[in-house]
Legacy VTK file of the C-alpha trace (Angstrom):
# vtk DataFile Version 3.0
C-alpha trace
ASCII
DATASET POLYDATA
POINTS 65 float
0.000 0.000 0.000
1.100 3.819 -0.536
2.311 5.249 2.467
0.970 8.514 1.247
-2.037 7.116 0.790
-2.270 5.808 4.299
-1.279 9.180 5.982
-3.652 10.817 4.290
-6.744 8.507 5.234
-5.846 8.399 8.754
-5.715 12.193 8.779
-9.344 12.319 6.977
-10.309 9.804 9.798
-9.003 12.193 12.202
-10.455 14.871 10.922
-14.174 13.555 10.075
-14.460 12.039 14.025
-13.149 15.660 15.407
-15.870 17.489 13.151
-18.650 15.084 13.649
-18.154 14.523 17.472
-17.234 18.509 18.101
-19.655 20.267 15.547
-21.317 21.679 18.333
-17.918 23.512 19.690
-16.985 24.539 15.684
-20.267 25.621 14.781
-20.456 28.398 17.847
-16.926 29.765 16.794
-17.650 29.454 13.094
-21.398 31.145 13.511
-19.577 34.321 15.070
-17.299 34.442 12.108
-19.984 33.721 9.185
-23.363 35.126 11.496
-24.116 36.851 7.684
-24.142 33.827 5.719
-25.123 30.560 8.012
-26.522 29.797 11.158
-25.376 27.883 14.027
-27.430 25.325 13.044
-26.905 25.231 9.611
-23.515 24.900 10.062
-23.722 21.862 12.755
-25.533 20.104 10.163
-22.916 21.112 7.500
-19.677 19.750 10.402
-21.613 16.571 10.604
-22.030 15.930 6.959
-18.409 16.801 6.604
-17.761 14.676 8.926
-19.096 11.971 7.609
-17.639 12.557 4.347
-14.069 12.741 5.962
-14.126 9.550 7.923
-15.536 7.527 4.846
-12.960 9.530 2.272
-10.266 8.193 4.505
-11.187 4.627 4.524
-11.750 4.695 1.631
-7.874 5.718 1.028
-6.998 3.308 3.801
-8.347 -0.181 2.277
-9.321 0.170 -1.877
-5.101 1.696 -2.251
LINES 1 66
65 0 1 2 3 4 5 6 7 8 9 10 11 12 13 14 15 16 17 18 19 20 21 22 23 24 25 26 27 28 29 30 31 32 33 34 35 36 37 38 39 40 41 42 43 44 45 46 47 48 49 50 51 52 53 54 55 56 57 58 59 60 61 62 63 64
């Protein structure tokens, strides 16, 4: 397997669990910054879906190489 290819999916991993199991903390900093264009709960939905799409991305890099 690619090392580089590994790395990457265990960061994605990383990533998707902090945003989906934190999207509370992230959206109340992020709402403050972007109170214009999304709210708080928009964007708690929009750290969970990213989330999601992180942690599969990675294994996805992780086991199809």
């Amino acid at each position: 397997m690619n090392m580089g290819k590994l790395i990457i999916g265990i960061v994605f991993v990383g990533l998707g669990l902090l945003f989906f199991f934190n999207n509370k903390n992230i959206a109340v900093g992020a709402a403050k910054i972007y109170q214009r264009f999304y709210s708080e709960q928009n964007l708690k939905i929009i750290f969970m879906v990213l989330g999601v799409i992180l942690v599969l991305g990675g294994l996805v890099l992780i086991f199809l190489e």
